[in-house]
Each structure stands twice: as structure tokens, then as C-alpha cells.
Rosetta silent file (secondary structure, phi, psi, omega in degrees, C-alpha in Angstrom):
SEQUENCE: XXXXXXXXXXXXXXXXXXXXXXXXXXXXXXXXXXXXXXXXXXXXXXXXXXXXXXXXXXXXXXXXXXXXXXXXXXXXXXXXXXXXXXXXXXXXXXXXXXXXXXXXXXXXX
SCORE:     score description
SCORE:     0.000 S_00000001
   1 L     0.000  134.661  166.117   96.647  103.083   95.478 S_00000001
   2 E  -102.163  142.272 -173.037   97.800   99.341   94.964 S_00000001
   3 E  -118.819  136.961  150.335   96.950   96.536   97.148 S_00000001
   4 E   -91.553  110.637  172.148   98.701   93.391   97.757 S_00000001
   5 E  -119.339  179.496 -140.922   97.469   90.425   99.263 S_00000001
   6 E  -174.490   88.886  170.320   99.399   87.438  100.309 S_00000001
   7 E   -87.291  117.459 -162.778   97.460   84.129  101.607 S_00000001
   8 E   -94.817   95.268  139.065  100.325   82.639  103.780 S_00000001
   9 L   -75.959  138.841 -174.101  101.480   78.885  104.578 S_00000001
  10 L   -86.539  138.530  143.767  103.822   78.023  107.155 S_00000001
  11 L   -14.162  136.145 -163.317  106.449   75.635  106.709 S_00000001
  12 L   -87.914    3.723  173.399  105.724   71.929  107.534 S_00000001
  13 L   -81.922  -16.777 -156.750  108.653   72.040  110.387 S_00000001
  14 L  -112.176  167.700  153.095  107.171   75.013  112.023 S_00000001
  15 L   -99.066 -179.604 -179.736  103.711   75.381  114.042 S_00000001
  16 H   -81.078  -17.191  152.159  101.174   78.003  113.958 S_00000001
  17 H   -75.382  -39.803  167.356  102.079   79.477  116.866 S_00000001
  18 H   -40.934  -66.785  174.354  105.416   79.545  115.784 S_00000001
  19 H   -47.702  -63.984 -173.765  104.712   80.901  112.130 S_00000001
  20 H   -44.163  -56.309  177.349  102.439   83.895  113.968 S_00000001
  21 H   -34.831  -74.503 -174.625  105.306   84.677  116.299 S_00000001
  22 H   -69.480  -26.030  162.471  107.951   84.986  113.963 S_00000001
  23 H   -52.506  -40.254  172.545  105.752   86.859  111.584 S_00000001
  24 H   -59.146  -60.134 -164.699  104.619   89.206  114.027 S_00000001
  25 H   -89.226  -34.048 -163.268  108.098   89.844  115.889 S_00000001
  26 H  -102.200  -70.801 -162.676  110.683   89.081  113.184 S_00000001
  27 H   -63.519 -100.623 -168.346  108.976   89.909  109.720 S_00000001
  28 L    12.014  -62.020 -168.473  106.869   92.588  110.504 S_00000001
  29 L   -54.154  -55.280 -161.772  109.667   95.135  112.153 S_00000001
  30 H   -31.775  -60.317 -151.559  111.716   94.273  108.481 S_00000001
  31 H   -55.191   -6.659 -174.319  108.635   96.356  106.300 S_00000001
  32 H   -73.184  -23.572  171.694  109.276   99.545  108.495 S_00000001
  33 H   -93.377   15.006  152.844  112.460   99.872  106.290 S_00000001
  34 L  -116.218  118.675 -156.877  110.973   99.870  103.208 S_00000001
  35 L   -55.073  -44.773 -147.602  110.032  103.124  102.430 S_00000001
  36 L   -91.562   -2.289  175.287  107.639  102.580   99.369 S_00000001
  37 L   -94.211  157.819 -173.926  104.955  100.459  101.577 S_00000001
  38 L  -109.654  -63.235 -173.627  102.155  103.085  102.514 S_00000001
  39 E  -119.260  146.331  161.304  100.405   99.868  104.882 S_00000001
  40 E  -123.293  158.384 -161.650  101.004   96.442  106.048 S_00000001
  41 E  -150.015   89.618  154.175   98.342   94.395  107.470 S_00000001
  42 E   -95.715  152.530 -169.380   98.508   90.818  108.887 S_00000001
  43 E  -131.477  104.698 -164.028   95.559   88.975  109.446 S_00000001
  44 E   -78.003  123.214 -133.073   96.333   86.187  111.501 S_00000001
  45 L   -99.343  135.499  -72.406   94.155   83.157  111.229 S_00000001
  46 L  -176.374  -81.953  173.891   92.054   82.471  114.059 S_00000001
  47 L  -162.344 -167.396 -173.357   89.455   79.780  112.756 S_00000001
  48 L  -141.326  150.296  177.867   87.176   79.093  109.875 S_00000001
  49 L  -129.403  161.131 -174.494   83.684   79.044  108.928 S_00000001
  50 L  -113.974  167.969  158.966   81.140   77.523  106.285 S_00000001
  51 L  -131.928  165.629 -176.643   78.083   78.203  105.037 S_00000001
  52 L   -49.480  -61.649 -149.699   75.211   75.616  104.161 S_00000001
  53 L   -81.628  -27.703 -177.944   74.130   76.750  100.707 S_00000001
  54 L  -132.459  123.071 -167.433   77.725   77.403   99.391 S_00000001
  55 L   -46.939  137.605 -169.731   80.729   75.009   99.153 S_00000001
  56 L   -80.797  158.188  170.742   83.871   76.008  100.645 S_00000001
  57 L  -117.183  134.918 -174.199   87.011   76.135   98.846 S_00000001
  58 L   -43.154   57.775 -176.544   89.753   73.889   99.799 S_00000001
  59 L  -112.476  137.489  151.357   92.797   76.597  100.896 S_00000001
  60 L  -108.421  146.614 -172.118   94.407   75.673  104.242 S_00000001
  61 L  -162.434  156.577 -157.844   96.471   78.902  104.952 S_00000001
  62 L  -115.768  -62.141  -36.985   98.154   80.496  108.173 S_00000001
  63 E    89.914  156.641 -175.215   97.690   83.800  107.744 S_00000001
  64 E  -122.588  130.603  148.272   96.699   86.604  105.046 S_00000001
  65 E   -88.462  133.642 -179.387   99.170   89.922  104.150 S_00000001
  66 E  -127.309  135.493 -170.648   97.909   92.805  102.707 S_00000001
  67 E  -139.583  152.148  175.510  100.700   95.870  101.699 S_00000001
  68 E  -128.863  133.010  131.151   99.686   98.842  100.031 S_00000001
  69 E  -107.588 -178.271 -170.175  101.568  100.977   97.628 S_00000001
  70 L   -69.403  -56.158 -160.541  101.083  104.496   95.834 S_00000001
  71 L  -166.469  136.387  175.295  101.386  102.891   92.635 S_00000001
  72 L   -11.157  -46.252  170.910  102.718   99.952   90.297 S_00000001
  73 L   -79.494   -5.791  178.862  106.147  102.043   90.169 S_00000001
  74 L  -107.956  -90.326 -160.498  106.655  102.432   94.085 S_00000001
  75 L   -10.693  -95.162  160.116  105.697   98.485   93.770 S_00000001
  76 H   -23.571  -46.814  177.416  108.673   98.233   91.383 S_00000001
  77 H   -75.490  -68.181 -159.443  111.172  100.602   93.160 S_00000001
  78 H   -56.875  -21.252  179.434  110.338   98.825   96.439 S_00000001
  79 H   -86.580  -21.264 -175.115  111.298   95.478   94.804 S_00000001
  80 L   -84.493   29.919 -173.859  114.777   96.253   93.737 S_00000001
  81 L   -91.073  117.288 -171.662  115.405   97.693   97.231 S_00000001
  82 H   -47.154  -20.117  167.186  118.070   95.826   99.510 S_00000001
  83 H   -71.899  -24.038 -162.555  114.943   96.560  102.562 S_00000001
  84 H  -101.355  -40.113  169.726  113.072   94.752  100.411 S_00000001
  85 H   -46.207  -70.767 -174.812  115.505   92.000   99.525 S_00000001
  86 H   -38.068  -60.125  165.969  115.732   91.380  103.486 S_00000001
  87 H   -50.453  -36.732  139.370  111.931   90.898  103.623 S_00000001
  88 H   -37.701  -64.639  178.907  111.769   88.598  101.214 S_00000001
  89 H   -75.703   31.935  174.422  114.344   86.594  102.305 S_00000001
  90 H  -135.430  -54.043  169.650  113.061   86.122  105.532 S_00000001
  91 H   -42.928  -40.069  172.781  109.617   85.419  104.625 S_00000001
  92 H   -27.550  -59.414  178.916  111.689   82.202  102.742 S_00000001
  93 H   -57.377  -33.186  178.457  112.917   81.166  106.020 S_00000001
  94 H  -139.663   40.855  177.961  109.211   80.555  107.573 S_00000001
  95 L  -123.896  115.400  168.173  106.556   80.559  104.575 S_00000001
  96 L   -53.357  -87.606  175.478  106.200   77.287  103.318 S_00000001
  97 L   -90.787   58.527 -126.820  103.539   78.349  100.451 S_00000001
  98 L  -122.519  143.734 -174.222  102.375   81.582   99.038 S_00000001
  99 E  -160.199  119.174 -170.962   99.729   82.923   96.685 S_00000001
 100 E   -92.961  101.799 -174.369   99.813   86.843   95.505 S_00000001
 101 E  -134.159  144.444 -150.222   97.457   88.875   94.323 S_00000001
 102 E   -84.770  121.814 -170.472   97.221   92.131   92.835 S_00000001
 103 E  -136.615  140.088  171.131   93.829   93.812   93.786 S_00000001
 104 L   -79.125   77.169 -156.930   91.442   96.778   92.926 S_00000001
 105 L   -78.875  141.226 -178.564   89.805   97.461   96.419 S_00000001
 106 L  -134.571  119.826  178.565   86.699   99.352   96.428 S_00000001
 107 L   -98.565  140.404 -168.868   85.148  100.131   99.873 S_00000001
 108 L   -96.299  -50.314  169.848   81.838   99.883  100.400 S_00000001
 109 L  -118.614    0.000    0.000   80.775  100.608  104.299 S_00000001
């Protein structure tokens, strides 16, 4: 399985209620048409916390997405897909900033 995560900025025209909304109501529904996601996951941001002993690092960010596929090749089929196209081009419309990463998840508890 491949995991995709996605730390999310909104546009500086929109708010964060805004950005949640339309992620939530608008973006969301789009990934149900693309066949080749196994999961989508947003994790909407809430607040933030510190710790004493170790410095925080400076990301401001509205939200995080996490998509799963089968495998580097449904990753690939799913991008040249016109369902896929849509989703994309709609995240355009209310993501300001974005930073992608490809990850090896290994669960622990």
C-alpha cells in the first residue's frame, strides 16, 4: 500500500472556515470518482501544541490529506484519469500552498 500525505494551505482570500467547508463539501465528494484511491482522510486543523524541550517547526497549514493507493502504478493510472484531473483542479481553486509526501507507514499500536 502507498500513502500520500498532503499538508494543506488555504488561499490568502479565503478563511479557515471557508477552506474546511469547501474541502469537506466540494473536494471531498470529487475523490469518490476516482477509482484507484483505496482511502482519503482529512485532518482538519483544530489547534496546535509545543513542547518545552523541543523547538517547533515553523509550518502554518490548514489542514493535512492523506490518500492511499494499492501501489505506485494505481498512483500513476489515477493521475492520468479525467476524475482525477477534476480533483486537482479544484483543489487549485482553494489551496493556496501545498507540500506532498510519499510515505512508508508502519503501524505500531
Amino acid at each position: 500500500m502507498l500513502k500520500m500525505i498532503a499538508l494543506l494551505k488555504r488561499k490568502n482570500e479565503i478563511t479557515h472556515e471557508q477552506f474546511v467547508q469547501h474541502w469537506l463539501e466540494v473536494h471531498g465528494p470529487l475523490a469518490h470518482a476516482v477509482p484507484q484511491i483505496r482511502r482519503y482522510v482529512q485532518s482538519h486543523i483544530v489547534t496546535t501544541s509545543s513542547r518545552p524541550d523541543i523547538p517547533d517547526i515553523p509550518v502554518d497549514v490548514d489542514g493535512i490529506a492523506e490518500l492511499w493507493f494499492d501501489d505506485m502504478a494505481a498512483l500513476e493510472e489515477a493521475a492520468g484519469t479525467a476524475a482525477m484531473q477534476r480533483l486537482l483542479a479544484d483543489g487549485a481553486a482553494f489551496i493556496g500552498e501545498i507540500k506532498t509526501f510519499l510515505v512508508s507507514e508502519h503501524g505500531i499500536i
